[in-house]
C-alpha positions in Angstrom: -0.9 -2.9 28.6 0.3 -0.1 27.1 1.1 3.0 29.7 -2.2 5.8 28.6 -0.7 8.0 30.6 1.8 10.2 28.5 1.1 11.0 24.6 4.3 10.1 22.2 5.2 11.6 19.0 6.2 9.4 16.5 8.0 10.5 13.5 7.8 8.3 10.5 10.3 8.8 7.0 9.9 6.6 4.5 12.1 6.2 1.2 10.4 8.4 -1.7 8.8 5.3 -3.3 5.1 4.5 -3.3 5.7 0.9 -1.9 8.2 2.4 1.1 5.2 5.5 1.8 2.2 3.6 2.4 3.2 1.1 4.2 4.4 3.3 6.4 1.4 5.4 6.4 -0.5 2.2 7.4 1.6 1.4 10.0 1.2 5.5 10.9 -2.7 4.9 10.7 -2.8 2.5 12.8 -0.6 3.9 15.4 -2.9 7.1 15.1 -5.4 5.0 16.3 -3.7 5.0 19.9 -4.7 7.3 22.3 -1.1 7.4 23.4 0.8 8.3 20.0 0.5 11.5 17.5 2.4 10.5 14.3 4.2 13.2 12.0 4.5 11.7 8.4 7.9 13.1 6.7 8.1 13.2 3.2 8.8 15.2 -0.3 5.1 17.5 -1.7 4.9 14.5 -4.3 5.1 11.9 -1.8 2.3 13.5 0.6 0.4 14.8 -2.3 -0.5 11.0 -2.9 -1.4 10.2 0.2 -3.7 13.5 0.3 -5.5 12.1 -3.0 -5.4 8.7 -2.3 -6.3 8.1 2.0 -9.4 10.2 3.3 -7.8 8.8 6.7 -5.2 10.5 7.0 -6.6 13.3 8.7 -5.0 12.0 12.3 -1.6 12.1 11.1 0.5 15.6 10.7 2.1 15.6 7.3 5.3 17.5 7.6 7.4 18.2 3.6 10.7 17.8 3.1 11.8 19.8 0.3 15.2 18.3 -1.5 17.4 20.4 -3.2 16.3 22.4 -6.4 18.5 20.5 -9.2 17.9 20.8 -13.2 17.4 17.3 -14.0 15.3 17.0 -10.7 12.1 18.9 -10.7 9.9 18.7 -8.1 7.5 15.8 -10.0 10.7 13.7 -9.8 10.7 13.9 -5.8 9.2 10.7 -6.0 9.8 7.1 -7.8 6.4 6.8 -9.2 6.5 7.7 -12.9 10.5 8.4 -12.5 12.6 7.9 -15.7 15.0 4.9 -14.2 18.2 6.4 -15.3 18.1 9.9 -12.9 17.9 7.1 -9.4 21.4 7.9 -8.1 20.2 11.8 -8.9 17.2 11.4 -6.5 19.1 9.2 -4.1 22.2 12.4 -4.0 19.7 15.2 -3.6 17.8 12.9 -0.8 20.6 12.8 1.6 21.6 16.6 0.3 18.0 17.2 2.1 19.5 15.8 5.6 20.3 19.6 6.8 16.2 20.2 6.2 15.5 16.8 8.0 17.6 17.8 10.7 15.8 21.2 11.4 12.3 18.9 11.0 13.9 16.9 14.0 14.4 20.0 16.3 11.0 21.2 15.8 8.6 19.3 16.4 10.8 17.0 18.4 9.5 13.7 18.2 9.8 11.0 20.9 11.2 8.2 18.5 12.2 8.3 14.5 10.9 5.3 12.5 12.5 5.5 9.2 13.6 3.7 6.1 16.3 2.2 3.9 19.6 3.9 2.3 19.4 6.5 4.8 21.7 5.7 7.7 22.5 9.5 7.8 18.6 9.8 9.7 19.0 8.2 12.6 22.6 9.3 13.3 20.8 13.2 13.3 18.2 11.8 15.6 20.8 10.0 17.7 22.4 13.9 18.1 19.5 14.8 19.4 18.6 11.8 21.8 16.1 10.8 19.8 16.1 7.0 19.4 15.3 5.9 16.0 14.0 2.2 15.2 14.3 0.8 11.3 10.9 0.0 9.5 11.8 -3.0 6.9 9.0 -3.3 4.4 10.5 -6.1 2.6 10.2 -9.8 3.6 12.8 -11.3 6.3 13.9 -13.7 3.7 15.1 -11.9 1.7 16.3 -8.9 4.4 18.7 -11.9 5.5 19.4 -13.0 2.6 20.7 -9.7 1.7 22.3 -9.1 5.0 23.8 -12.8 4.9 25.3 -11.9 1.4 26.4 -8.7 2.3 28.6 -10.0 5.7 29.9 -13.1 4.2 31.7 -11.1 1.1 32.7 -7.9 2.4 35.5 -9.4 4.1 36.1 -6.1 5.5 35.9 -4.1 2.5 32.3 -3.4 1.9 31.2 -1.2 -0.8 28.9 2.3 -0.3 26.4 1.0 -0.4 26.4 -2.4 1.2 27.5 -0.2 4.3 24.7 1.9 3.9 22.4 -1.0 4.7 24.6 -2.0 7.3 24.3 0.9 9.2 20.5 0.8 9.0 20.3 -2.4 10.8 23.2 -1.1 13.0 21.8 2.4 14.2 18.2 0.9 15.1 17.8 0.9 19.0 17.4 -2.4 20.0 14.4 -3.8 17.5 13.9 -3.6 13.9 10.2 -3.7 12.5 9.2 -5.5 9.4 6.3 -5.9 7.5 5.3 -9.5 7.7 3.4 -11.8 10.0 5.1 -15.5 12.1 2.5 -17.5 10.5 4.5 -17.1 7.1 7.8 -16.0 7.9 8.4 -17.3 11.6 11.9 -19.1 11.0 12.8 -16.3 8.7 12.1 -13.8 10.7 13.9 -15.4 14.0 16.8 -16.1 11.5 17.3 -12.3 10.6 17.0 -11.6 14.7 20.1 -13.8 15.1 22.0 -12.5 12.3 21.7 -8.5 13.5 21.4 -9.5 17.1 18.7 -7.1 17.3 15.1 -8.3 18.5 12.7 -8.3 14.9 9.2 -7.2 15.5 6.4 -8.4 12.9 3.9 -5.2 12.6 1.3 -7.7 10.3 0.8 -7.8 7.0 -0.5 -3.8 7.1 -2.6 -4.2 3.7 -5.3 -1.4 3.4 -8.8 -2.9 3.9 -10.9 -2.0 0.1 -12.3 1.5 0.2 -15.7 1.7 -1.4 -15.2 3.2 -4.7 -18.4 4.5 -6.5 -20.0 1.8 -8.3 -19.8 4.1 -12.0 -15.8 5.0 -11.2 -13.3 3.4 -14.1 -15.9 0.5 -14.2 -15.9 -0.6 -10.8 -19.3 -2.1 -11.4 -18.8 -3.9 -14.8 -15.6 -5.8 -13.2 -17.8 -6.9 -10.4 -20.7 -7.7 -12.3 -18.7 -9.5 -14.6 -16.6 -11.7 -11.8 -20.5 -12.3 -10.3 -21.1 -14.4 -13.6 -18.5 -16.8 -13.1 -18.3 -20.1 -10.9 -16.3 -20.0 -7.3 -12.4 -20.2 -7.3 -12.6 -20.8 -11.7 -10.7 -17.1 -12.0 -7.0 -15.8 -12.3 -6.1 -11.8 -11.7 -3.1 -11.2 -13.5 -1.4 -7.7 -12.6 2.1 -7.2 -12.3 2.1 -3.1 -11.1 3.5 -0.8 -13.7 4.5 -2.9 -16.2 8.3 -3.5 -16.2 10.1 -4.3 -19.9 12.4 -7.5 -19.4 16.1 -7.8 -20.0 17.9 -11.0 -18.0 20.0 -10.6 -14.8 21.1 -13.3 -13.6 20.6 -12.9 -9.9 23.7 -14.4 -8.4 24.7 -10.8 -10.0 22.1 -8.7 -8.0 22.9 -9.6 -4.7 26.2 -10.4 -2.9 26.6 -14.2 -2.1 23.9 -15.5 -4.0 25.6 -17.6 -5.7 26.7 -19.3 -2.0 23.7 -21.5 0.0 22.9 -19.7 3.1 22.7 -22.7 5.7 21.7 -22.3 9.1 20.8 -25.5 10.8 20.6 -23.9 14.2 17.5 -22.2 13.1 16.0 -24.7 10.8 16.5 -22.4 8.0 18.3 -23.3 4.5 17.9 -21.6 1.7 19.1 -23.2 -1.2 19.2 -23.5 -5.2 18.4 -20.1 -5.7 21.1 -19.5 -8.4 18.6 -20.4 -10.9 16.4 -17.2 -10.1 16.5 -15.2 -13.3 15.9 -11.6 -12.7 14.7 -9.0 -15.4 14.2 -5.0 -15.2 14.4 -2.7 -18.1 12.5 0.1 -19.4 11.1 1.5 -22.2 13.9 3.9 -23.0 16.8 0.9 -23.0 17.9 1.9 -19.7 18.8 -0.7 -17.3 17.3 -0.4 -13.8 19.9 -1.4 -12.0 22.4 -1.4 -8.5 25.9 -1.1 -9.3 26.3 -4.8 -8.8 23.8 -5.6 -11.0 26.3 -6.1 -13.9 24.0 -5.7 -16.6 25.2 -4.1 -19.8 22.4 -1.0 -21.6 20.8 -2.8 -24.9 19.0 -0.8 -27.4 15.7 0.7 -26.8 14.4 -1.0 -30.1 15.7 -4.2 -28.6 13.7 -3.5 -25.6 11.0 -2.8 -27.5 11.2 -6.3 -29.1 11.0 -7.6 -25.6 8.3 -6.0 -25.0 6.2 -7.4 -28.1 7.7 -11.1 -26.8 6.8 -11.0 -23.3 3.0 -9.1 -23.9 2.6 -12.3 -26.8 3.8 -15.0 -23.7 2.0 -13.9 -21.0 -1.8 -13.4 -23.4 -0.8 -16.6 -25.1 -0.2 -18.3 -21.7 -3.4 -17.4 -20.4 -5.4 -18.3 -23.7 -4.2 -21.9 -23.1 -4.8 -22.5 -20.0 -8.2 -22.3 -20.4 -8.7 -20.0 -17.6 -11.0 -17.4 -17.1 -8.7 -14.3 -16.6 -8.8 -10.0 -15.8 -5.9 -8.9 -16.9 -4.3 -5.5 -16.0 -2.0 -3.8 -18.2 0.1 -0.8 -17.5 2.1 1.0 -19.4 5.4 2.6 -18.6 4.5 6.3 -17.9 5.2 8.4 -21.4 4.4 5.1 -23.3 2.1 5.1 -26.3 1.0 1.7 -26.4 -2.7 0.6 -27.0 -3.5 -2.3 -25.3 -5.3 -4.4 -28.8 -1.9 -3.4 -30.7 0.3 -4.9 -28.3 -1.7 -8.6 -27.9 -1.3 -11.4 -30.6 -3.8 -10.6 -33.6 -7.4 -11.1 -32.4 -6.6 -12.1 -29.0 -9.4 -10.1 -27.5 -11.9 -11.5 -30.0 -11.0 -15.3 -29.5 -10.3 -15.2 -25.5 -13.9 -12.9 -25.1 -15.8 -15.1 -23.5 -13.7 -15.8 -20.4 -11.6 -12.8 -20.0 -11.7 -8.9 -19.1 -8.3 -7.3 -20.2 -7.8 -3.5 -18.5 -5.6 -0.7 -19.0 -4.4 0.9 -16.4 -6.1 1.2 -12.9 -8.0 -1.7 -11.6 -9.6 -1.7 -7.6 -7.3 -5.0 -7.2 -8.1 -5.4 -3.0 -12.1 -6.0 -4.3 -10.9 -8.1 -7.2 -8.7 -9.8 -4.8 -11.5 -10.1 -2.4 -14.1 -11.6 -4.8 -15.4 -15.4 -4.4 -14.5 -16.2 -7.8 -11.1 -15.2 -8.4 -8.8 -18.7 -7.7 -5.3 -17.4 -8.0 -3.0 -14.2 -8.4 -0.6 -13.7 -11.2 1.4 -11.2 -9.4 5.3 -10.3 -9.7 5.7 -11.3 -6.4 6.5 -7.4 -4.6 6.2 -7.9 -1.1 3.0 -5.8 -1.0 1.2 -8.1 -3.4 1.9 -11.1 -1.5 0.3 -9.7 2.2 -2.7 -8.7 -0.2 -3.2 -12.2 -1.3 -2.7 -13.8 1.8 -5.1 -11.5 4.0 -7.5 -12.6 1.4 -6.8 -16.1 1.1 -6.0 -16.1 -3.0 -3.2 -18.8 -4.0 0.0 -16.6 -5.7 0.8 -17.4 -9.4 4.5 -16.2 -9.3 5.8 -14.3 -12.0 9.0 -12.1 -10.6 10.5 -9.7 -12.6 13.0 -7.8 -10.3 14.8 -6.5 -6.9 13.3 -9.0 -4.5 10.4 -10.6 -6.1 12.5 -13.7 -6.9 13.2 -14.7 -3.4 9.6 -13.9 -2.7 8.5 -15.9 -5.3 10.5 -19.0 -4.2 9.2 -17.9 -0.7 5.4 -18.5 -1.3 6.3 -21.5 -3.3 8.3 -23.0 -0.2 5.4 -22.1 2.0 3.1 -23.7 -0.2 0.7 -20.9 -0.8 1.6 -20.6 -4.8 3.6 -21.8 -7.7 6.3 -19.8 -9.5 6.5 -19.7 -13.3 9.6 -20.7 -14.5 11.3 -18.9 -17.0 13.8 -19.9 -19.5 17.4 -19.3 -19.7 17.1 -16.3 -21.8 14.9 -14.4 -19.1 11.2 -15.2 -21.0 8.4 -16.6 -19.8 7.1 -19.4 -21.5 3.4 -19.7 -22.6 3.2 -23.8 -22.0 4.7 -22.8 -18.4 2.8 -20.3 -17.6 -0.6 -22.1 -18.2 0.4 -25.4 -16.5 1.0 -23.6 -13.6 -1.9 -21.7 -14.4 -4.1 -24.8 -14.2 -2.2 -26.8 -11.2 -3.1 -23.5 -8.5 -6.5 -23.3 -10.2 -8.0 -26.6 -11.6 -6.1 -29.1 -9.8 -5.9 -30.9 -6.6 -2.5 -29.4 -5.3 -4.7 -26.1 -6.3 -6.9 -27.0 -3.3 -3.9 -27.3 -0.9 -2.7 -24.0 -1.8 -6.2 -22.6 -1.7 -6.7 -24.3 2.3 -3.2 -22.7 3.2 -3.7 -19.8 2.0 -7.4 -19.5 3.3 -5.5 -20.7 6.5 -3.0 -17.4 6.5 -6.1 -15.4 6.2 -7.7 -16.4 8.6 -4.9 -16.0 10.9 -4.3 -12.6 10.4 -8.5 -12.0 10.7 -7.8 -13.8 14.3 -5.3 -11.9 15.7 -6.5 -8.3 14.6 -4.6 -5.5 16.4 -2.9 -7.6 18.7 0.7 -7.7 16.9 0.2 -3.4 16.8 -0.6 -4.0 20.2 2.9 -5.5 20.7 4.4 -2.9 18.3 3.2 -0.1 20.5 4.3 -1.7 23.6 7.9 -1.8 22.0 8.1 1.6 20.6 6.5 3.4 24.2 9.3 1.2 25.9 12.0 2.9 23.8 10.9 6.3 24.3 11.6 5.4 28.3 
């Protein structure tokens, strides 16, 4: 049991992107919970600013701002990732760790008793380590694809690794003794054990820390029509399609993305191979032409009317796709922030008048968790972010895979391995094809491999249900025994 008797301070720094802050707020949250622990939550006005608007339980947790340096292309609204016009990223990531000076100051006062903090930023827990603060790094990524990376990463440096690849070195290197990561043993065990061995550091599984549905009212951005609408229709008959903020294709090949893709990782002492992955075809552009891309990325800048074009293609794909399969569908489509789009000029010509019948197509904001959690939706078309997939498994909903960037291909080929989804295939030239997508559409739906995703995945669900706090239990445990 954990020791009651002395109260910690936990001080928590996530990257300044939405899916790095909540997360870690959850994780905060449910640390808050503990009599034991008061948790500080570090991050820039726009970061906590969110979380104010967006989590009325927050109210446990001391938000502390870091401000970063006052730069003309940065304003303040670009202290954060959300809405962020791809091509100023290395900006935000230099002013970020011109802000250490500030962090360190947050580090003397208040203190803390341990630093859990985030990716690219090595510099944290080398201030906290100056202080004798021990800090422990929070992964919110899978552990397949963590040790893929770090795999990639140690295999080709050869010695000479690059910035950045030293950067995420360092991370794994200046953690005391575990690393935490957002996942659960019941779908990553061998992964996860696999990643332990390669940073011979001890990985800790938190759970799947997905935000339970908050009870919207029943009047706000048609809360009620979506769920009146989903009432109408027959158990498990239903696909929710949303993909995030809605990310313009150009094709990366990923043996380009990551170091040593292109190689198999193999390791037979653990049970874990991952193989044939050099087919994964990644894709990530934006509105504007720019490439979103790391420097190894190797992906030349096309036109923005080209990307434009890909736009039209891969809106007519994905509606097309889901016409013929026959499917009943809610769709949810976002537009890149500054875009003008309408939603009826962007689908094939009367789309919406001949698919009326069996689907809902939004714009925008949609209360996905309730969707999620409805009896009659029978899969997820999802890109495959890490978030997405511990939403569908704490609710049991079969994954239809559709990955787009980053890490969402290994995901995808994750939850395909583990049997709880199929991925769409895409063609050489990066698009999806509408035949694809709707026979995989109909095989995790319609079909009887459909039901054995539905029972695993149902199975996952139910795990997680079962255990409840106990893996925060273990977490705390950990983290009290650092502090000494």
């Amino acid at each position: 049991m954990s020791n009651t008797q002395r109260k910690y301070s936990v001080l928590m720094f996530p990257w300044l992107a939405q899916g790095h802050a909540f997360p870690f707020l959850e994780l905060a949250k449910k640390l808050a919970k503990r009599s034991n622990f008061h948790i500080c939550f570090c991050s820039t006005p726009s970061i906590l600013n969110s979380i104010k608007q967006s989590d009325k339980f927050s109210l446990s947790i001391q938000l502390i701002e870091l401000h970063l340096p006052s730069l003309p292309e940065l304003p303040p609204q670009y202290h954060t990732t959300k809405g962020f016009p791809p091509h100023l990223m290395p900006t935000l990531e230099e002013a970020f760790d011109m802000a250490s000076p500030s962090f360190f100051n947050i580090l003397k006062n208040p203190s803390p008793d341990l630093l859990i903090y985030d990716l690219i930023q090595p510099w944290a827990p080398a201030l906290a380590s100056s202080l004798n603060i021990p800090a422990v790094y929070f992964l919110v990524s899978s552990a397949a694809t963590s040790a893929f990376m770090f795999h990639g990463i140690k295999k080709n440096s050869s010695g000479d690794a690059n910035d950045d690849d030293e950067e995420i070195l360092q991370c794994f290197e200046r953690s005391c003794n575990i690393v935490l990561i957002k996942s659960f043993r019941e779908l990553e065990g061998k992964y996860i054990d696999y990643l332990s061995d390669l940073i011979k550091k001890k990985v800790v599984p938190v759970d799947p820390l997905v935000q339970d549905p908050v009870e919207e009212d029943d009047h706000e951005k048609g809360v009620m029509e979506i769920i009146q609408w989903l009432d109408k229709k027959e158990r498990s008959s239903t696909v929710f399609v949303s993909f995030g903020s809605l990310i313009i294709v150009a094709t990366i090949v990923c043996s380009q993305m990551i170091p040593g893709l292109a190689h198999l990782i193999d390791c037979t002492t653990t049970g874990l191979i991952i193989r044939d992955l050099t087919s994964v075809v990644v894709t990530d552009r934006d509105l504007t032409g720019v490439v979103v891309a790391d420097r190894d990325l190797g992906a030349s800048i096309t036109s923005a009317e080209k990307a434009n074009s890909d736009f039209q293609e891969e809106m007519e794909d994905i509606a097309l796709g889901l016409e013929l399969s026959g499917v009943n569908f809610i769709w949810v489509v976002r537009f890149p922030c500054g875009a003008k789009s309408k939603v009826d000029e962007e689908l094939p010509k009367s789309f919406l008048e001949r698919t009326k019948e069996r689907a809902m197509v939004i714009e925008g904001w949609a209360p996905q968790m309730k969707i999620l959690g409805h009896p009659s939706i029978g899969g997820f078309g999802s890109h495959c972010g890490w978030s997405s997939v511990m939403e569908s498994m704490k609710l049991g909903v079969p994954i239809i895979g559709m990955p787009m960037h980053l890490d969402q291909p290994l995901n995808a080929r994750l939850v395909e391995d583990v049997g709880i989804g199929l991925e769409v295939r895409r063609n050489k030239c990066g698009r999806i094809q509408r035949e694809e997508m709707a026979r995989v559409i109909k095989e995790v739906v319609m079909e009887k491999d459909g039901g054995k995703m539905k029972r695993k995945t149902r199975e996952m669900g139910e795990a997680i249900k079962e255990k409840g706090e106990e893996e925060i239990e273990w977490v705390a445990d950990e983290l009290i025994h650092l502090c000494g």
